[in-house]
C-alpha positions in Angstrom: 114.4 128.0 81.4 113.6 125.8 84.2 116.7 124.6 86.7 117.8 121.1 84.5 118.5 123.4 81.7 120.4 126.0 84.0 122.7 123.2 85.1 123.5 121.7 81.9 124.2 124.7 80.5 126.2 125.8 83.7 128.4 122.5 83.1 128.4 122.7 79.1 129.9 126.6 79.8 132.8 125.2 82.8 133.9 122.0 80.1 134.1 124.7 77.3 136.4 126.6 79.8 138.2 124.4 80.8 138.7 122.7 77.0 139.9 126.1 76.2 142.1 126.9 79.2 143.9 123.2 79.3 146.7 121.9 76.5 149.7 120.4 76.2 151.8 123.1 75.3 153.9 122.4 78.4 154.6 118.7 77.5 158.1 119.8 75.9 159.5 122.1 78.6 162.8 121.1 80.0 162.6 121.0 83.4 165.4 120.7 84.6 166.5 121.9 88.8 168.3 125.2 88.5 170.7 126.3 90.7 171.3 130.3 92.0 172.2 132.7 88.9 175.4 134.3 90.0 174.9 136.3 86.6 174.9 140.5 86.7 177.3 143.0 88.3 177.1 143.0 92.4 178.0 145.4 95.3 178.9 144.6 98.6 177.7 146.1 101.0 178.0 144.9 104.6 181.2 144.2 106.1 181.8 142.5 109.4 184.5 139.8 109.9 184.5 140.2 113.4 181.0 141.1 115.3 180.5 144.6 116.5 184.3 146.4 114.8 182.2 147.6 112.5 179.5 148.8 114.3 181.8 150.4 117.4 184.9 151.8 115.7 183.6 153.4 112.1 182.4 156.4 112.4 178.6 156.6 110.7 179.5 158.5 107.7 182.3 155.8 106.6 180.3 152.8 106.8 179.4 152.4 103.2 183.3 153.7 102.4 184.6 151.1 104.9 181.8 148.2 104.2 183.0 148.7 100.2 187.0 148.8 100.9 188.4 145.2 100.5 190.2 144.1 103.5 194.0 144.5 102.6 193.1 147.9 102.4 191.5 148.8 105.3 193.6 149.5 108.1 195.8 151.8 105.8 192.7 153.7 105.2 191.0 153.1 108.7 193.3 152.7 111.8 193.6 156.2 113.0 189.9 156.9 112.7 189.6 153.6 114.7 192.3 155.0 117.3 190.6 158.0 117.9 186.7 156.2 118.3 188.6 153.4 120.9 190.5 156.2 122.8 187.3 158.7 122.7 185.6 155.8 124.1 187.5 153.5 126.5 188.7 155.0 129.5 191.7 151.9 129.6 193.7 154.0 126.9 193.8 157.8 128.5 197.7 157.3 127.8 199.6 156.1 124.5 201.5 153.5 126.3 198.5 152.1 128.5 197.7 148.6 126.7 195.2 145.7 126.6 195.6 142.5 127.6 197.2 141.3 124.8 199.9 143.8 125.3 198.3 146.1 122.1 198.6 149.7 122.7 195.5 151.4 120.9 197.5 151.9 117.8 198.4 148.4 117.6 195.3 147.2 118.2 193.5 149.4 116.1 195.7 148.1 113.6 195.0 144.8 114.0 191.0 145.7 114.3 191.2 148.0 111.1 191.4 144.8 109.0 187.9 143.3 109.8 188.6 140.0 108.8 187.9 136.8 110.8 191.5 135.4 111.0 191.5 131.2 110.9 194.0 128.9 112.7 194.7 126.1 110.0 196.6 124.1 112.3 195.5 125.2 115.8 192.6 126.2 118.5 190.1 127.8 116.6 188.4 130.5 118.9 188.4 134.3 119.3 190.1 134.0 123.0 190.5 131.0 125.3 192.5 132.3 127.9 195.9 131.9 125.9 194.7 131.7 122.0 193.7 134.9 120.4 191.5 136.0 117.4 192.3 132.8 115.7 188.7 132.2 114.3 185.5 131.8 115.5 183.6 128.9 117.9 179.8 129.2 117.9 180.3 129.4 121.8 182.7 131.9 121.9 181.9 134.9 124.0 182.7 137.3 121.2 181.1 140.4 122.8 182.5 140.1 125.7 186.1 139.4 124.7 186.0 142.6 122.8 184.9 144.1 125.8 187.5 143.1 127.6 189.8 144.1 125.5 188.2 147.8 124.5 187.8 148.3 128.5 189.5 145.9 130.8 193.1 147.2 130.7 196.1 145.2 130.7 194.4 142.5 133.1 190.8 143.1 132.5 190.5 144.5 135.8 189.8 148.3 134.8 186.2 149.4 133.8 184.5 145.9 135.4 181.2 147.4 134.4 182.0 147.8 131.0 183.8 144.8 130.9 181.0 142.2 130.1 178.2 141.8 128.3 176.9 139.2 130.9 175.5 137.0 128.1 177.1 133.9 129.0 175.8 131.2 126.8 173.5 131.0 123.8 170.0 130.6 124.6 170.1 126.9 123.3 172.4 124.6 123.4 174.2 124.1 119.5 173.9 121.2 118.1 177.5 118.4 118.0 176.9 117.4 114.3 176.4 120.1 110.9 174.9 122.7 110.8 175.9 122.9 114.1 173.5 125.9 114.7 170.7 125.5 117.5 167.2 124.4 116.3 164.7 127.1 116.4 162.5 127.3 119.2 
């Protein structure tokens, strides 16, 4: 067979293939955009309404207890093991009347801790502490770590455990952005 025939039959082979593999069977298909299937049975299982609670104050064999309890429930079931892991760790509650800056003692504030929801002002400051407003939501600039800090460590006036007291992460990385989605672009 000499090299005109090898091509021809090379093409007459890839036509027959592709005569073969090509149709119309997809002419009909309704194609229309689909959205996400919320369909089928699902389990939570991460829980963190406010940043590090979760991580800090359950102990490591009740995470997928606590992560699966809904919130209403949780300080009930919670608190005291969250009142021993604060008073274990923070120095600023070596007495049951020594208190935080917001006045909490560590059961109280446990309490309030033990329900790891993020709480939201409707009609006020939204931020987890400005100075006077307290764990009434969430800025994206908001210091998070470092208020809990200050109120795990710092006492009644922040001014015990300064070492312990700050995270000394004082801004994001890059600036956030004044319109939705608010978030910083990446880098």
């Amino acid at each position: 067979m000499n090299f005109k025939y090898i091509k021809l039959f090379t093409i007459a082979v890839l036509v027959a293939f592709s005569a073969v593999n090509c149709n119309d069977d997809d002419d009909n298909i309704n194609m229309q955009p689909m959205g996400p299937d919320f369909s089928g049975t699902y389990t939570q299982e991460d829980q963190m309404g406010r940043p590090a609670v979760n991580t800090v104050f359950v102990s490591s064999g009740m995470k997928d207890i606590f992560n699966t309890t809904i919130p209403s429930q949780q300080s009930a079931s919670f608190q005291s093991m969250f009142q021993t892991n604060l008073e274990a760790l923070s120095p600023a509650y070596n007495d049951p009347t020594d208190a935080n800056a917001l006045g909490l003692t560590s059961a109280q504030f446990t309490g309030l801790l033990a329900t790891d929801v993020l709480n939201v002002s409707l009609d006020g400051t939204t931020t987890f502490f400005d100075g006077t407003n307290v764990l009434t939501g969430r800025a994206l600039a908001d210091d998070v770590i470092t208020v809990e800090l200050l109120l795990i460590f710092g006492g009644e006036d922040f001014s015990e455990n300064p070492s312990l007291s700050n995270d000394n992460v004082d801004a994001n990385d890059k600036a956030f952005l004044s319109s939705f989605p608010y978030l910083a672009t990446p880098w």
